[in-house]
Structures are given as C-alpha cells and as structure tokens.
Backbone bond lengths (Angstrom), bond angles and torsions (degrees), N, CA, C in turn:
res aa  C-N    CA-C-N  psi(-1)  N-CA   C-N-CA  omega(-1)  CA-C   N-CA-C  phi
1 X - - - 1.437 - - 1.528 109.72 -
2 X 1.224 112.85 149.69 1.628 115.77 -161.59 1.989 108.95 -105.46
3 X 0.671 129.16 93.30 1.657 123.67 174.69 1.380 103.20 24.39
4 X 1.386 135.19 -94.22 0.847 147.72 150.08 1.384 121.43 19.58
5 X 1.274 110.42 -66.75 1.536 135.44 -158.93 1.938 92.47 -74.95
6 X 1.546 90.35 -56.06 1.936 105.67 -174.29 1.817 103.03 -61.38
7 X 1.534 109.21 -45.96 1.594 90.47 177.11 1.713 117.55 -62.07
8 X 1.446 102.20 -15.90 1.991 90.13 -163.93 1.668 93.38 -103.05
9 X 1.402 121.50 24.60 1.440 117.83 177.53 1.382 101.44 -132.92
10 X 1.288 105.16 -1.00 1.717 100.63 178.04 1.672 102.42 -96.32
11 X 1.254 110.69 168.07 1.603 97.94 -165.58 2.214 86.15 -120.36
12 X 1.031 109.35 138.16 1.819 109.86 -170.25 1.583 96.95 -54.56
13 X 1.255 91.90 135.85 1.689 105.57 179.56 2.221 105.74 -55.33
14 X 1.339 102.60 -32.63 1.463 90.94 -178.26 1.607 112.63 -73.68
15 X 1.434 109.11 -30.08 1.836 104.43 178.16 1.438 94.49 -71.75
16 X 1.144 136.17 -40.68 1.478 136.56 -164.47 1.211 101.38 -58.32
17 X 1.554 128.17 -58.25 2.064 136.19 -172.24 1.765 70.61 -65.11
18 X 1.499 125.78 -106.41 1.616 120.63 -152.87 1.291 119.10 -13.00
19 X 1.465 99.93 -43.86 1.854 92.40 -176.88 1.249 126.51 -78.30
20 X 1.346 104.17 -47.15 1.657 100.26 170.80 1.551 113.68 -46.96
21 X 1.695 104.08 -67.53 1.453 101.84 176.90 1.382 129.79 -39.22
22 X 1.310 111.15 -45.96 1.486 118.71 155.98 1.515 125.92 -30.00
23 X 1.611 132.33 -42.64 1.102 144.38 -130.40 1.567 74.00 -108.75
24 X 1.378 106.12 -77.98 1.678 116.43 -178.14 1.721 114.56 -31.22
25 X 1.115 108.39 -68.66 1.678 117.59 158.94 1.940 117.86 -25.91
26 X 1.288 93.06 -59.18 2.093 81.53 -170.01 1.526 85.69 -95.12
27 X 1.853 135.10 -5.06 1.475 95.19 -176.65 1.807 101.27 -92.50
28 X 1.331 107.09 2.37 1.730 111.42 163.57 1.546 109.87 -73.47
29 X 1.385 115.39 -46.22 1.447 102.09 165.87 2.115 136.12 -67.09
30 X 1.687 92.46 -7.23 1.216 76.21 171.79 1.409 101.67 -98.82
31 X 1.800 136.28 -9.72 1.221 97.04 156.74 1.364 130.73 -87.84
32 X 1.566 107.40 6.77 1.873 85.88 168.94 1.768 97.16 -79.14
33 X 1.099 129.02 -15.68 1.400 110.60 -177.52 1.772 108.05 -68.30
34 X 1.329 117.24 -46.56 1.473 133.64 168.44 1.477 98.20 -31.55
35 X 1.312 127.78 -50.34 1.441 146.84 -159.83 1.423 111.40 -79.67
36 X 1.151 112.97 -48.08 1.531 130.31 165.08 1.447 118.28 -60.76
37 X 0.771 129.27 -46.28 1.580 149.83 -164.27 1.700 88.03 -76.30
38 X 1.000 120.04 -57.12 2.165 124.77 -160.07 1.077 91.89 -96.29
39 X 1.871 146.70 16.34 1.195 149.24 169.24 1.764 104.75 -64.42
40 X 1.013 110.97 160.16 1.818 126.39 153.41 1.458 104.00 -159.27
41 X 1.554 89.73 150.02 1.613 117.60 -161.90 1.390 101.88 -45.28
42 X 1.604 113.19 -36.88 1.687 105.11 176.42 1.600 128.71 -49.27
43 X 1.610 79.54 -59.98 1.541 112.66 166.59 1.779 102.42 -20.78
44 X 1.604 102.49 -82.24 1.398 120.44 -166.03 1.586 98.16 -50.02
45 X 1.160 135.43 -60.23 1.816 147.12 -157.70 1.998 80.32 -66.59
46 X 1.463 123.39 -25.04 1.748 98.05 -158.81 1.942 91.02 -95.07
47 X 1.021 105.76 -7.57 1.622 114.79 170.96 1.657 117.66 -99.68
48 X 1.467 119.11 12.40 1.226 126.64 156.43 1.325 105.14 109.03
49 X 1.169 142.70 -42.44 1.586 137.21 171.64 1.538 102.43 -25.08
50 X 1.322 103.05 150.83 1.381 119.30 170.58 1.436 113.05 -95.01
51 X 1.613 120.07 145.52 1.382 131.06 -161.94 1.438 92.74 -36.85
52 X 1.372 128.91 -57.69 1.614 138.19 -164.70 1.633 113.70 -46.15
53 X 1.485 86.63 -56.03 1.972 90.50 -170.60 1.709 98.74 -74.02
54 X 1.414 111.89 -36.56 1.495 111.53 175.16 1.441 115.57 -34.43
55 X 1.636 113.96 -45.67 1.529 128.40 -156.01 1.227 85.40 -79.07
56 X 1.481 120.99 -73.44 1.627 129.36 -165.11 1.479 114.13 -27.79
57 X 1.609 114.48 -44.34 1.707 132.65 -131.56 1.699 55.14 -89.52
58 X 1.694 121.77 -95.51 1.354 143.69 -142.20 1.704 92.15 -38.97
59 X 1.505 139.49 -59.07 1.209 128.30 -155.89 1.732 107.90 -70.44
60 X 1.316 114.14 -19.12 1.318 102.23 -153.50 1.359 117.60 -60.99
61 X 1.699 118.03 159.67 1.757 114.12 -179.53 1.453 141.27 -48.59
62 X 1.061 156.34 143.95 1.142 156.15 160.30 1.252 105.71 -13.38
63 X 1.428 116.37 -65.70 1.449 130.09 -151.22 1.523 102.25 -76.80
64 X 1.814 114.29 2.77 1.505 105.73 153.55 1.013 127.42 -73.86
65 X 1.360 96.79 -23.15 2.090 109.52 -158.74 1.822 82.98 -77.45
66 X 0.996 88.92 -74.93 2.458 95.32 175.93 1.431 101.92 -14.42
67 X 1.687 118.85 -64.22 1.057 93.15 -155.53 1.944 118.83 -73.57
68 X 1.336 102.43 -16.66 1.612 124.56 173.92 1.550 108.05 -66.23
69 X 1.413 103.96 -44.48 1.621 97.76 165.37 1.240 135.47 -50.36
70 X 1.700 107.72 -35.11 1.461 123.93 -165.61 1.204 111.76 -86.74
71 X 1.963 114.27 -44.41 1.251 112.75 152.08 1.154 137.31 -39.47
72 X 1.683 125.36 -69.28 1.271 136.61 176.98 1.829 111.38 -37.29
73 X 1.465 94.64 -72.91 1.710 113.02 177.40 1.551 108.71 -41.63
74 X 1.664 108.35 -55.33 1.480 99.73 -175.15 1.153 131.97 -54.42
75 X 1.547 102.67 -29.62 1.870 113.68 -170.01 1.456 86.20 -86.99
76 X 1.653 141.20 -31.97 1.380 111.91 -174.40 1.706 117.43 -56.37
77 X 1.613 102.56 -42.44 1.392 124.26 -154.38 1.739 97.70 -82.70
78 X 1.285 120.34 -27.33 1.458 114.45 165.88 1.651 120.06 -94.33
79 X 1.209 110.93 -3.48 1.834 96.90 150.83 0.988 114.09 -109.21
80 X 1.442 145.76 23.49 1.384 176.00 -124.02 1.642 85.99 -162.99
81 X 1.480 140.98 -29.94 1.198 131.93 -163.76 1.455 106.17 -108.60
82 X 1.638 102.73 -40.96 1.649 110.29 171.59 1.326 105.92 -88.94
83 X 1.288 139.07 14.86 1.679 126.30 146.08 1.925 100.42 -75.94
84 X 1.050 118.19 -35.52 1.433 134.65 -154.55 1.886 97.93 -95.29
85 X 1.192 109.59 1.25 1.505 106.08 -162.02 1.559 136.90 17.87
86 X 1.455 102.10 58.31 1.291 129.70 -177.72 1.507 105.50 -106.68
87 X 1.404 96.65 144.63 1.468 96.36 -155.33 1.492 93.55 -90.10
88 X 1.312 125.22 -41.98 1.596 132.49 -178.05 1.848 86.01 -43.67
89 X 1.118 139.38 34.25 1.532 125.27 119.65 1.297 137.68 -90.43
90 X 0.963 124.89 5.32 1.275 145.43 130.99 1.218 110.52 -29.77
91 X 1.324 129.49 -101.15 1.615 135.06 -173.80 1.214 118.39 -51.44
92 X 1.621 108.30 -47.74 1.420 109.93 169.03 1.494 120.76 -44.08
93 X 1.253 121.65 -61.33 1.685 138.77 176.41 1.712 98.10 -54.58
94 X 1.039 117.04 -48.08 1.832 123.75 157.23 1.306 111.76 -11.69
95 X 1.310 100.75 -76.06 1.703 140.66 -168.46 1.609 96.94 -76.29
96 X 0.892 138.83 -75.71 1.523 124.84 -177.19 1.485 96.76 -45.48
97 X 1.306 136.41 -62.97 1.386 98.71 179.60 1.145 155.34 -52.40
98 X 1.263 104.55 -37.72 1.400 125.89 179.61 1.818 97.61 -70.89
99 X 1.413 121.04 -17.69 1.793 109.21 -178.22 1.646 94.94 -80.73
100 X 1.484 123.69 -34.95 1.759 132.32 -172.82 1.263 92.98 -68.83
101 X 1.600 131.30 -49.18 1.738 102.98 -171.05 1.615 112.18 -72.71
102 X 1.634 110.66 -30.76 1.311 86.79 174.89 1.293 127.88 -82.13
103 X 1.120 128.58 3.66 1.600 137.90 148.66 1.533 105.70 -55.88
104 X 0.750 129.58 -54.40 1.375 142.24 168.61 1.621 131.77 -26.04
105 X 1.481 91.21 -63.97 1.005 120.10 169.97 1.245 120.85 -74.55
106 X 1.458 129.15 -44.89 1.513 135.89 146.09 1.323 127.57 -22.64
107 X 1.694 106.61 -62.84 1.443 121.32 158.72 1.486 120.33 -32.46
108 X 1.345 105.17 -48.15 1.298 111.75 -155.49 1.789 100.11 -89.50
109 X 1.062 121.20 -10.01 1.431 139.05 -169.70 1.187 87.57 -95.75
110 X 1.186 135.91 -115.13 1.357 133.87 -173.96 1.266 135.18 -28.21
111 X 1.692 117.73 17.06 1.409 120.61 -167.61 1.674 129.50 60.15
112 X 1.068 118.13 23.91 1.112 112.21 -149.65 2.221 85.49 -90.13
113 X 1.044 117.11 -19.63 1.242 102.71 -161.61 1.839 97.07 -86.05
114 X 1.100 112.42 -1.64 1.529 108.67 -153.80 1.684 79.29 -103.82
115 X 1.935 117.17 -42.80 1.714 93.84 -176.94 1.671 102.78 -92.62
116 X 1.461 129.34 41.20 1.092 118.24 -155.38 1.031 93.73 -156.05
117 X 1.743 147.23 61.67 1.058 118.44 -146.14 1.615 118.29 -89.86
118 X 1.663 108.57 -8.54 1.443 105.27 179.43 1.319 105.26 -66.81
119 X 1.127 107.67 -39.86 1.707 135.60 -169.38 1.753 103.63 -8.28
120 X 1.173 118.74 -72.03 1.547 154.05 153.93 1.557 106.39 -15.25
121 X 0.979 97.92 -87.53 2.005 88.90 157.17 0.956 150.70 -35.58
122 X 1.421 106.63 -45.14 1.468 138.21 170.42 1.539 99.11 -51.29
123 X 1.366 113.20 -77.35 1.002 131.78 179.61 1.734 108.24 -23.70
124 X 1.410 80.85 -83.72 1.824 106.79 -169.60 1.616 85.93 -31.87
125 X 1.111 143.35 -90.17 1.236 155.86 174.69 1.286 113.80 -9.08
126 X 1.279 113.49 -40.99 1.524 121.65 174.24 1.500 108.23 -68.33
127 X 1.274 118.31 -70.04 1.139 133.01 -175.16 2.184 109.32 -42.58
128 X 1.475 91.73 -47.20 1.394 100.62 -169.66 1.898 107.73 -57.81
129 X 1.401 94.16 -42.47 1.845 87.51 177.59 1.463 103.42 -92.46
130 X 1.087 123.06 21.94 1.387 120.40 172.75 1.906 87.53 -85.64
131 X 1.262 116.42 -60.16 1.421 128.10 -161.92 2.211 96.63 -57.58
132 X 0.874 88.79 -23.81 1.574 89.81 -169.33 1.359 99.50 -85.50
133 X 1.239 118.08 -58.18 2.014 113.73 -171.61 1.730 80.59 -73.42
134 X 1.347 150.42 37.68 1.387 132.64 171.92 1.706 90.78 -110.03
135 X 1.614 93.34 -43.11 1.996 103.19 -164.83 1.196 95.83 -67.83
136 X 1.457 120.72 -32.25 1.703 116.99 -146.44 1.575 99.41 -79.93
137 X 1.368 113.09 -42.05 1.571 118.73 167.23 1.628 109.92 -41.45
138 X 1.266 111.04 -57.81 1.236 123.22 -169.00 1.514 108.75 -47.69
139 X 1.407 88.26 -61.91 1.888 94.42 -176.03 1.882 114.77 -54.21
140 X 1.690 101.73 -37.92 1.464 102.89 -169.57 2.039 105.06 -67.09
141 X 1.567 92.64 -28.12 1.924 84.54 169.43 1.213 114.21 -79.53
142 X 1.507 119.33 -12.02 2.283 102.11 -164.42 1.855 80.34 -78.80
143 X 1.986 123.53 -37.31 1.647 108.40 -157.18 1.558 81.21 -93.95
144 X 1.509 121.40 81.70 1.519 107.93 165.16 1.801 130.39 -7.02
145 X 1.703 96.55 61.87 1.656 103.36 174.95 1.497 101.55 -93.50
146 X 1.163 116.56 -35.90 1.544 137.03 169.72 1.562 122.00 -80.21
147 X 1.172 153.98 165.79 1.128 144.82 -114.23 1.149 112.41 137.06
C-alpha cells in the first residue's frame, strides 16, 4: 500500500476519539432512557427526587421518551456513520439534535428544571455535544472524510 492509499483509508485520529466517544456518550443515554422508561414514582422518590419532581418525571408524555429516543439512537447511529464514513451522518446527527432540543424543551415545559435542578445542565450538556458531533459531521463531509 502506497502512503497515499494508507492516508485516504485511515479515518483522522480526531473524528476517530469524537466518534467513538460519541457512540459511548448517546449509547449511555439510551440506557438512562431504558432506565427512565422501567422507572416508578417510588422508584424515582427512593433515588432522592422529591414526591413533586417524582410525579412530574413519572407522568410526562410519550413524545418525551421519542424525542430521547431520537436523540440518544440518532447520535449512536450517526457516529456509527462517521466510524463508517457515511455521509447519511449528516442528517442523522441533524436528527439527534433536533430529538435533544425537543427534550429540552419538554423539560423546560413541564418544569422539570426548576424541580430538577441538575436537570438544566444535564441537559445543556446534552444538547451542547449534540451541536458538536452535528458540526463535526459537517466538517468531516465539506474535507471529503465522509462520502
């Protein structure tokens, strides 16, 4: 194999740390979602929540869990795309974001940050490397690493 050949088959050591880390990152969020989902209000109050945020966390809509699904899943399946240098990480990383803000936004609707106070961080944090494995896709398609 010729230099050449080994640099355009090697994948850049920084998408390589992002992606993996990436993968590890939303496949921890789909098991706190796994975790969330098989919760009860007891459950939540015997892990420290107060009866209130217990109720809030346990009642909230379906279309929270969706959007946590889409997040979590999306960011697995789009650095799952930039290990694979597939460009459909792009949309995917798209789509995980757009499922984290509306988690986000949910959160923030239902009070959850006011009885929740890490909650807010958490979040923000979520959202913030959501925006980064979103750019990092981006950048790996403008230097054709993706394809």
């Amino acid at each position: 194999m010729t230099e050449a050949t080994l640099t355009k088959t090697r994948l850049p050591i920084w998408l390589l740390i992002t992606a993996v880390l990436g993968t590890a990152w939303n496949a921890f969020g789909l098991f706190q979602l796994m975790s969330s989902i098989n919760q009860t209000e007891a459950g939540l109050m015997m892990q420290g929540m107060s009866a209130e945020a217990a109720a809030t966390y346990y009642n909230l809509p379906v279309w929270m869990d969706l959007a946590f699904a889409v997040g979590a899943g999306g960011g697995v399946l789009a650095c799952i795309a930039l290990l694979a240098r597939n460009a459909t990480a792009v949309p995917v990383a798209l789509a995980s974001l757009i499922g984290y803000i509306i988690l986000f936004a949910g959160d923030y609707a239902y009070g959850l940050f006011a009885l929740i106070p890490a909650q807010l961080a958490i979040l923000s944090t979520v959202v913030a490397i959501a925006i980064v494995l979103f750019g990092i896709s981006l950048l790996a398609k403008a230097r054709a690493i993706i394809t």
